[in-house]
N, C-alpha and C positions, 0 to 999 in steps of 0.2 A: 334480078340484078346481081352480077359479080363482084365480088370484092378483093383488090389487090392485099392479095394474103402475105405479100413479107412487108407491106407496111405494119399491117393487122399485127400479125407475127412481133413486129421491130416494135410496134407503140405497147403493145402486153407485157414483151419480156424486161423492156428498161421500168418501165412501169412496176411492175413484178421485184424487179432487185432491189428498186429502190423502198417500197415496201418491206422486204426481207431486211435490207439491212437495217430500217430503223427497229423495226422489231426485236434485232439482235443488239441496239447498240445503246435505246431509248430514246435520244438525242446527240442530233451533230455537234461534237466539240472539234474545237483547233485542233489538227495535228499538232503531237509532242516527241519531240528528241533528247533523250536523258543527258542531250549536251544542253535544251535549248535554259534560258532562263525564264522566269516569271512572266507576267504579261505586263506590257505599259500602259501607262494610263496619266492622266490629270487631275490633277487638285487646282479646285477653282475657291477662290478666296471671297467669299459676298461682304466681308468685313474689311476691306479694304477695297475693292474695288467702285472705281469711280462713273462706273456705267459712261466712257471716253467714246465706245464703240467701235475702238482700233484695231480689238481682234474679227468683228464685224468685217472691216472693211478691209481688212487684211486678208482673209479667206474668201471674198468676194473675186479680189482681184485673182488672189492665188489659183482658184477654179474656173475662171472664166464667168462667173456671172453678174448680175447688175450690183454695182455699189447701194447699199441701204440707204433712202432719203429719209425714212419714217424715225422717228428719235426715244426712246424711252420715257414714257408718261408716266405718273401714278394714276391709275384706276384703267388704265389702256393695257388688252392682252397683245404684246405683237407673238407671233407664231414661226416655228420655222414652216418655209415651203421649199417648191422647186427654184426657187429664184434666192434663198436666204437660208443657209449650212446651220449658221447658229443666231442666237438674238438675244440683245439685255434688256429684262424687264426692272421694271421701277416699282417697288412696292411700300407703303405705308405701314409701316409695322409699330409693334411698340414700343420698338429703339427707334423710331426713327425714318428714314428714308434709306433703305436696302435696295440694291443692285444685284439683279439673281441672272445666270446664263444658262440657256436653254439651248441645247445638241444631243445627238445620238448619247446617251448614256456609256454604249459599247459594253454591254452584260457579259459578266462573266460566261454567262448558259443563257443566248440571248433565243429571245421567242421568237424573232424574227427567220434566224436561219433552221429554228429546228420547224419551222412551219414552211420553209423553202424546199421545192420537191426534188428541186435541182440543182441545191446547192449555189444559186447565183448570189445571196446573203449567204455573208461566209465569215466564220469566227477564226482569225489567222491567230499562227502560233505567236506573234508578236503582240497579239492583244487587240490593235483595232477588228472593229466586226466592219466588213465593206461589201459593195454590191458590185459582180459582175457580170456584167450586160452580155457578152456572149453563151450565157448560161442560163439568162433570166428568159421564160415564156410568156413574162406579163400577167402574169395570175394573182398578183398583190396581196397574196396572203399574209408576207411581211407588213406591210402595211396596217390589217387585221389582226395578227398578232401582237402588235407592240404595245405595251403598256402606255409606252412614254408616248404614243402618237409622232413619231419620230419619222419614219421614213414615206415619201411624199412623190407622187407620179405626176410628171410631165403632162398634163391632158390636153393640152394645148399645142402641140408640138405633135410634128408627124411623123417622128421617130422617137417616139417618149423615151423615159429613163426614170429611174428611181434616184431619186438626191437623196443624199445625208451625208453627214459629219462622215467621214472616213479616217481621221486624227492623222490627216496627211501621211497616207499610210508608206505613199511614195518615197517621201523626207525619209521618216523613220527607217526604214530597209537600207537606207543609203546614211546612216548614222546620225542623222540631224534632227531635231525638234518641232512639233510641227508648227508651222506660220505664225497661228496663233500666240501660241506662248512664248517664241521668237519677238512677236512684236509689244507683246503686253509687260509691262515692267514687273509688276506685282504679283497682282492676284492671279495666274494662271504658273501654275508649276508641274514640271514633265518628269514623271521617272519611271521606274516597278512599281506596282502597287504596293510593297511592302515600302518602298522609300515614300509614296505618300503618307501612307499610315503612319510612317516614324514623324515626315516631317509635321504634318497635322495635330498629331500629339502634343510634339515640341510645342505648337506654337498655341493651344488650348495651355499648356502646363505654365509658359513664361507668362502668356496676358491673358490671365484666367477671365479681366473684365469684357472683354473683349470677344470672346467667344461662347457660344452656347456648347457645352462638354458633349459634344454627339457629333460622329462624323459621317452624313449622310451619304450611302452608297455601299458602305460596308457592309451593309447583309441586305439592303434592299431588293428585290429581285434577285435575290442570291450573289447578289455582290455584282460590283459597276467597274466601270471604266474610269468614269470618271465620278469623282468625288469632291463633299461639300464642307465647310467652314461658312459656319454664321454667326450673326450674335440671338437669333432668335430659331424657332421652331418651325419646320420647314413646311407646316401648314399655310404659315404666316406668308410665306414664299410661293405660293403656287403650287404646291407641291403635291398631290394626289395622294390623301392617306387611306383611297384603296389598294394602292398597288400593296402584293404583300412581302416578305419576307425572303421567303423559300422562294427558290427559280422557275417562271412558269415551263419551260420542259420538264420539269419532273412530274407537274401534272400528266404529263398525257401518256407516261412511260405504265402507267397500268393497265390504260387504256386499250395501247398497243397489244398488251401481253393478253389480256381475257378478250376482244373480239374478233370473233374469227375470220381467217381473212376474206371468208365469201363476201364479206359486208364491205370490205375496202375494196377487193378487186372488181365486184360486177359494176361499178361506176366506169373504170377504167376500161371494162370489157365493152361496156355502152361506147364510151366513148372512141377506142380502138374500131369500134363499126362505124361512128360516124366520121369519124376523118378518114378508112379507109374507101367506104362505098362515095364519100365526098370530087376522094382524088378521081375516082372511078369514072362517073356523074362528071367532072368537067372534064375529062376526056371526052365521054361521048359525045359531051357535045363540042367539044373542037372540030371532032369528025364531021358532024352535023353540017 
C-alpha cells in the first residue's frame, strides 16, 4: 500500500511546529501590544443579586439559543450546556438564601486554550477566552482541560460546536458591554480587572456586613475573568475547593521541557499514516 506523502509530509510538519512552539513558549497567552491595556473581565455580586435570570435570558436571546424554562431552586444543580452560556443557582447557606452565577470563568492562563492544538480556544488580548470554529478539529480537549467544567459540545447537532460564555466578545471590540451586564441592574459589573479589584474592595470596606472579605478569582486558577463578592465562603457556593491556586498551564511547562519529543511525536507520526494511507484506501476504491 502507498501512501500520499505530502499529506503525510503536511500532517507531521504543522504537527511538529506546533509541538516546537509550546515547548518554546510553555503555554498559549493572548497576544500583547505595549499599547494594549489590561484585560476585562466581571464582577458578579452574589450579595445583592436577586437570582431575576435576566442576564439568563438576555444571552439566550443575544446568541440565538433557547430561552431558560428551568428556574433556580435550593438543593437543584442547574449546569451550563450547549443550549444555556451561563445559569443562577440557589443555595442555602448560613446567611441565608444566596444566588451564585455560573459561566466560562475566562482564566487568566486558561487550561482550556493551552490544551487546544490549534489554537481554536483562544485567550484574546481584550481578555475574553473564546472558541473558533474554523480552527477547531473537534478533539475536546478543552472540554478536558477545564477545571470549571465550562465548555460543552453540541452532540446532538450535525454540525457540532463548542458553547461557552465568550463575554460577548463581539460587543466588547466594538466598545460596549456585554448583554449581560447591559441588562442586569446590579450585581454584574464590566471593567479591567484592576477596576474590579478596586471596585470590590470599595464595596467589602463601605459594608464590611455585607460581605465575606475575600474576592474569589483573584488568584484562583491563577486569576479569572471573572470575579466574586459574597457574604459567605465559596464552599458554601458551589464552589470546587480542589481547583488550586497557581494556573494549570504551568503545570505542564515542565512537562514539555524534560520529555523528549519522540514520546510526543510517534503518536502524531501513527497518526500522519493513518489519515494519509486513509486518503489513499478511498481512492482506490472510488477507482474500484
Amino acid at each position: 500500500m502507498t501512501i500520499d506523502r505530502r499529506k503525510f509530509f503536511k500532517s507531521i510538519a504543522i504537527t511538529s511546529m506546533s509541538i516546537i512552539g509550546v515547548r518554546a513558549s510553555g503555554a498559549p497567552k493572548a497576544e500583547t501590544d505595549e499599547h494594549d491595556s489590561e484585560f476585562y473581565g466581571i464582577l458578579y455580586d452574589s450579595s445583592i443579586c436577586i437570582g431575576c435570570q435576566a442576564c439568563e435570558k438576555a444571552c439566550a436571546k443575544a446568541h440565538g439559543l433557547p430561552e431558560p424554562t428551568d428556574k433556580p431552586e435550593k438543593g437543584i444543580l442547574r449546569k451550563t450546556s450547549e443550549n444555556q452560556r451561563c445559569v443562577i443557582n440557589s443555595y442555602e447557606t448560613s446567611q441565608g438564601e444566596v444566588y451564585v452565577r455560573n459561566q466560562c470563568m475566562h482564566c487568566d492562563e486558561p487550561a482550556c486554550a493551552a490544551a487546544c492544538l490549534t489554537q481554536a480556544m483562544y485567550k484574546t488580548k481584550e481578555g475574553p477566552v473564546i472558541w473558533r470554529e474554523n480552527k477547531c478539529m473537534g478533539c475536546r480537549y478543552c472540554m478536558i482541560s477545564c477545571p470549571f467544567d465550562v465548555p460543552k459540545f453540541e452532540y446532538g447537532s450535525t454540525n457540532p460546536k463548542i458553547q461557552k460564555c465568550d463575554m460577548c466578545y463581539d460587543r466588547i471590540i466594538e466598545g460596549k458591554k456585554p448583554v449581560c451586564v447591559e441588562t442586569c441592574g446590579d450585581a454584574l459589573f464590566f471593567g479591567t480587572r484592576q477596576e474590579l479589584l478596586t471596585e470590590a474592595r470599595r464595596r467589602i470596606t463601605e459594608i464590611p456586613e455585607l460581605y465575606l472579605d475575600s474576592i474569589y478569582g483573584k488568584e484562583v486558577a491563577g486569576g479569572t475573568g471573572y470575579l466574586y463578592l459574597a457574604p459567605v465562603t465559596p464552599d458554601e457556593l458551589g464552589f470546587d475547593k480542589r481547583i488550586q491556586d497557581s494556573s494549570y498551564p504551568a503545570l505542564t511547562k515542565s512537562f514539555l521541557y524534560s520529555v523528549p519529543s519522540v514520546f510526543i511525536l510517534v503518536p502524531t507520526l501513527l497518526l500522519g499514516i493513518h489519515e494519509a494511507t486513509k486518503s489513499k484506501k478511498t481512492k482506490d476504491e472510488n477507482y474500484d
